[in-house]
ZAMARGU-4260 file (C-alpha; in steps of 0.2 Angstrom, whole numbers, plus 5000, padded with zeros to 4 digits):
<rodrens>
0) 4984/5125/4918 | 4996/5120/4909 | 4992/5106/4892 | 5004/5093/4895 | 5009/5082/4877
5) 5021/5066/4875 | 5024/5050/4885 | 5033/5048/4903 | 5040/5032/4912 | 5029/5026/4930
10) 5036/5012/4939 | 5028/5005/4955 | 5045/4993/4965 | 5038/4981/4978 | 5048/4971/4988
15) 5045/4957/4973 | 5043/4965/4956 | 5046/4982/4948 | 5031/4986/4936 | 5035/4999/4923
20) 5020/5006/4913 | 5019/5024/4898 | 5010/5036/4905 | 5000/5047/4893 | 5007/5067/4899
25) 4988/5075/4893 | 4976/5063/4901 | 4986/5051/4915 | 4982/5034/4905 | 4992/5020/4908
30) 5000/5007/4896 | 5000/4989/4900 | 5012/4985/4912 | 5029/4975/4911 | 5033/4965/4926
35) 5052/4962/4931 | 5059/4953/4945 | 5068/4960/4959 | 5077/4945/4960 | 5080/4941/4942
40) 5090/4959/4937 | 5102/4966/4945 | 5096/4985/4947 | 5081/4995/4943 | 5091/5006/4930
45) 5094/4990/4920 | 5076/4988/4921 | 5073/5004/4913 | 5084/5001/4899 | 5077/4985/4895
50) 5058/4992/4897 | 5064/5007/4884 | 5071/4993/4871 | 5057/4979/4873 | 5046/4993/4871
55) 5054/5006/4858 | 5047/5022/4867 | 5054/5039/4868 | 5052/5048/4886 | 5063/5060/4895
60) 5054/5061/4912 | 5050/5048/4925 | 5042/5046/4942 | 5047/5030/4951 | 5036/5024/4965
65) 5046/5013/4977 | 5042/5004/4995 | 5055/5012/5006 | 5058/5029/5013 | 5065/5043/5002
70) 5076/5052/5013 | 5089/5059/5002 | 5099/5055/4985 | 5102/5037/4989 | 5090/5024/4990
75) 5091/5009/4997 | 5076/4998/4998 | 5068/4990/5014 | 5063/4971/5006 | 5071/4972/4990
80) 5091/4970/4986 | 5091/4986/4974 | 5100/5002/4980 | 5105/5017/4970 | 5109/5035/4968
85) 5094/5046/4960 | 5107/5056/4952 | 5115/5042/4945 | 5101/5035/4938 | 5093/5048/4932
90) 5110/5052/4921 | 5111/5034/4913 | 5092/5033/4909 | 5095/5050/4900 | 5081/5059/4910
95) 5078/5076/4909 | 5067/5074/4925 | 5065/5060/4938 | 5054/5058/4952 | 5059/5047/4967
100) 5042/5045/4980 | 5038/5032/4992 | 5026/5019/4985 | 5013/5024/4996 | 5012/5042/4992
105) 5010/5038/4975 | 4996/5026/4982 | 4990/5041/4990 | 4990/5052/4975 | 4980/5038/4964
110) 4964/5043/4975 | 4963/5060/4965 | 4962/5050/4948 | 4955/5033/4954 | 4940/5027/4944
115) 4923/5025/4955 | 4920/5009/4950 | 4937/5001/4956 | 4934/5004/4974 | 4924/4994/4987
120) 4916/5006/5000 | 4918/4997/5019 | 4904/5009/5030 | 4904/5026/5031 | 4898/5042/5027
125) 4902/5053/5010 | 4920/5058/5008 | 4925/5078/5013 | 4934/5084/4998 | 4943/5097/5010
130) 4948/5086/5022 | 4964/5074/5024 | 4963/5057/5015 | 4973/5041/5022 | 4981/5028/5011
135) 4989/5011/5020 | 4987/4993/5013 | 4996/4975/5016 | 5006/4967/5004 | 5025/4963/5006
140) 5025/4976/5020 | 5011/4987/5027 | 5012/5006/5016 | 5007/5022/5027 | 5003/5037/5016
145) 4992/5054/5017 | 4986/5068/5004 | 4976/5084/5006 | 4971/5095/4993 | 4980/5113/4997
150) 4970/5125/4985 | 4973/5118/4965 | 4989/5105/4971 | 4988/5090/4980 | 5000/5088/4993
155) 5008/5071/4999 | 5011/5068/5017 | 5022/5052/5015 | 5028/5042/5031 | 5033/5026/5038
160) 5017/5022/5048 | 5017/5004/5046 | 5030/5002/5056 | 5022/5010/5074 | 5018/4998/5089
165) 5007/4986/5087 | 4992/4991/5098 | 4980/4976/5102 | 4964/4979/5112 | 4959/4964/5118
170) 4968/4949/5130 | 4969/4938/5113 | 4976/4950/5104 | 4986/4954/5120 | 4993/4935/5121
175) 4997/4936/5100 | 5008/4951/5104 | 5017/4944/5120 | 5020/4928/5110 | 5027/4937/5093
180) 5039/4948/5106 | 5045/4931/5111 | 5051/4927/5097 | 5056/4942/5086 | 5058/4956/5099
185) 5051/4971/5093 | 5031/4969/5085 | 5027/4981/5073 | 5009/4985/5064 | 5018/4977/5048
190) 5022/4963/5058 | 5004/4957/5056 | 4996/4967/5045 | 5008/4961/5027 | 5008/4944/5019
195) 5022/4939/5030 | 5012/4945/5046 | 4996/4935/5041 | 5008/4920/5046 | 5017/4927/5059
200) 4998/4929/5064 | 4994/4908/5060 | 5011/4904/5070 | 5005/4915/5087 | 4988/4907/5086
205) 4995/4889/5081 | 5008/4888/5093 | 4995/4893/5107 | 4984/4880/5103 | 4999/4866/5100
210) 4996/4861/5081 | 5008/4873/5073 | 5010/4867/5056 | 5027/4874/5047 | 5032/4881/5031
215) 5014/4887/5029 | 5013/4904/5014 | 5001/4917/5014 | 4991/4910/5001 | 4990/4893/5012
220) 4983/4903/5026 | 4970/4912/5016 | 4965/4894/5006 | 4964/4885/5023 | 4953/4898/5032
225) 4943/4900/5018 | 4942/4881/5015 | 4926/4871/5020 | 4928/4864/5034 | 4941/4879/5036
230) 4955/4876/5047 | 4952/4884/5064 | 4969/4892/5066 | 4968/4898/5047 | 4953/4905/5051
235) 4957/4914/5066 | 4972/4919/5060 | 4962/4929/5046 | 4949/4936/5056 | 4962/4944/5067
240) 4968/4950/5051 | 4953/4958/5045 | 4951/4966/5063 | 4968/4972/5068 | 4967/4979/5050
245) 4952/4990/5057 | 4960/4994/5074 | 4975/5001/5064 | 4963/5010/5050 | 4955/5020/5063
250) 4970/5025/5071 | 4976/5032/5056 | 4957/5043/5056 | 4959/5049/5072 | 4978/5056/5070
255) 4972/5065/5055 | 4955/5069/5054 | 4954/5060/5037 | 4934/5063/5034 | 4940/5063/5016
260) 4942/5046/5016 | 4951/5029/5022 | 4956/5019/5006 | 4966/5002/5009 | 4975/4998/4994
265) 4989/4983/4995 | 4988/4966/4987 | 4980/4956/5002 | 4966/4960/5005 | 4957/4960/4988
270) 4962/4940/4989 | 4948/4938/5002 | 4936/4954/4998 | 4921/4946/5001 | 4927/4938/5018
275) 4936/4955/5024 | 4919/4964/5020 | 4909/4953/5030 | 4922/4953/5044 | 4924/4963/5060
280) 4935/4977/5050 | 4921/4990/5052 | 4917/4986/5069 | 4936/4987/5075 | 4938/5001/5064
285) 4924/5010/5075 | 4929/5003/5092 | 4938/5019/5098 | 4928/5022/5114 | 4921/5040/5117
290) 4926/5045/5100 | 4915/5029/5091 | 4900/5041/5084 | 4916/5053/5075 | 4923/5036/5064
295) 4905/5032/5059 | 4906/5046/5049 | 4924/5042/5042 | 4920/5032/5027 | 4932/5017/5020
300) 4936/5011/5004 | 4946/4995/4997 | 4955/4999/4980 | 4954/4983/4968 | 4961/4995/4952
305) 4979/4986/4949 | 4985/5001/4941 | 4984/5014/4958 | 5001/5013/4961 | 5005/5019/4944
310) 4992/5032/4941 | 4998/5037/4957 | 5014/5042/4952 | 5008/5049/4934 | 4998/5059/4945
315) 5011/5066/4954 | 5023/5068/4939 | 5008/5077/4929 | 5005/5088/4945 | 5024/5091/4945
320) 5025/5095/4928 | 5008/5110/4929 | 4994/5100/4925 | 4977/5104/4939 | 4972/5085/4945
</rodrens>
């Protein structure tokens, strides 16, 4: 094992904000944060520059967790305007060593370091330390991620799941998805299952019932659902949420055996916690047929630490650099 000393940059780019935190090399601790707009500054290297400056550190390594694939040198993000080489950015921020990794296998990683007490278990039995672990989670878009552990290293299985079919399993869950192909063509999992999706979701189930309201958010869906009285397109809108979030979570189980663990991680969900809790997530999570008894066991857990993403890619980074997780 190798004793690790000194500071290193994490970033965790959304489709919104970049959030660039110190990471502490010897124990994986985490400053504070500093939040900059995707919008507001033209590249993620100027962001790095102006983190270094505002907060007068020294570091020659970084790992950068960021919601799009990672296929090669260049990287251009999915719902964000930046793009960039890794080479280039990594010899303008004056790094001896820079990691690139998709947000959601540094989401994946965080389960190795996560603290007990930031996550919320859903049903289930007790995680198998052996076995594969899946990561997703809805926020801009919907994050796929895996990790197994492969003697002393943890080893990231990153991938695009959130953008599979979408697989309904009843008739109203059947007409939602014929009336999204209608209007958008092609329905992806994220379609539905992302802050966007939740009003694609609204607009399906409005439209049907012919009191479609426009220019409704995410946050108005969630409010109105959760109003009293609640609004019944709000509401229905949510509970498919909460259940298609369950039918897509135990798909990811049975593809990989994950008896170490479903976590669902995002910014979504823990809006509504107590709601999704109490919703038919577990149930449609389970409802896989002949193979129903093997998901019981499967436990399920929602991550509420704000920091995942970035321990996640301190993890991997510390990993990278010989220290034992």
């Amino acid at each position: 094992m190798t004793q690790l000393q000194g500071q290193a940059l994490v970033g965790d780019i959304g489709g919104t904000n970049a959030r660039l935190a110190l990471c502490d090399l010897a124990d994986g601790s985490i400053s504070t944060p500093i939040i900059y707009s995707a919008l507001e500054n033209e590249s993620l290297e100027s962001c790095i520059l102006k983190f270094r400056q505002e907060t007068n550190s020294d570091f020659s390594a970084a790992c950068i967790a960021i919601a799009c694939p990672i296929t090669g040198d260049y990287v251009k993000m999915t719902n964000n305007p930046w793009e960039f080489s890794q080479k280039q950015l990594k010899e303008n921020c004056g790094l001896e060593k820079l990691i690139v990794i998709n947000d959601f296998t540094a989401m994946s990683m965080s389960v190795t370091c996560l603290d007990r007490n930031k996550l919320i278990k859903i049903g289930g039995g007790e995680p198998d330390p052996r076995a594969p672990i899946a990561v997703y989670g809805a926020g801009t878009g919907l994050g796929v991620g895996h990790v197994i552990k492969v003697g002393d290293k943890w080893l990231q299985l990153p991938g695009e799941g959130g953008h599979v079919d979408l697989a309904p399993a009843n008739m109203s869950e059947d007409m939602i998805l014929i009336a999204m192909r209608a209007r958008i063509g092609h329905v992806s999992a994220e379609r539905v299952l992302s802050g966007p999706g939740l009003v694609n979701l609204y607009e399906a189930i409005a439209m049907r019932n012919e009191r479609l309201q426009e220019g409704l958010t995410p946050a108005d869906v969630t409010s109105r659902a959760l109003s009293n009285p609640a609004d019944p397109d709000c509401l229905e809108a949510l509970q498919t949420f909460c259940r298609l979030m369950g039918r897509f979570g135990g798909n990811l189980a049975l593809t990989l055996g994950t008896f170490g663990g479903v976590y669902i991680a995002g910014g979504v969900v823990p809006r509504f916690i107590d709601f999704f809790v109490n919703s038919k997530f577990r149930e449609a999570f389970e409802d896989k047929g002949r193979f129903k008894d093997y998901l019981k066991r499967i436990p399920v857990y929602v991550i509420t630490d704000g920091k995942a993403g970035l321990k996640g890619a301190a993890a991997t980074l510390r990993q990278e650099l010989g220290a034992i997780l």
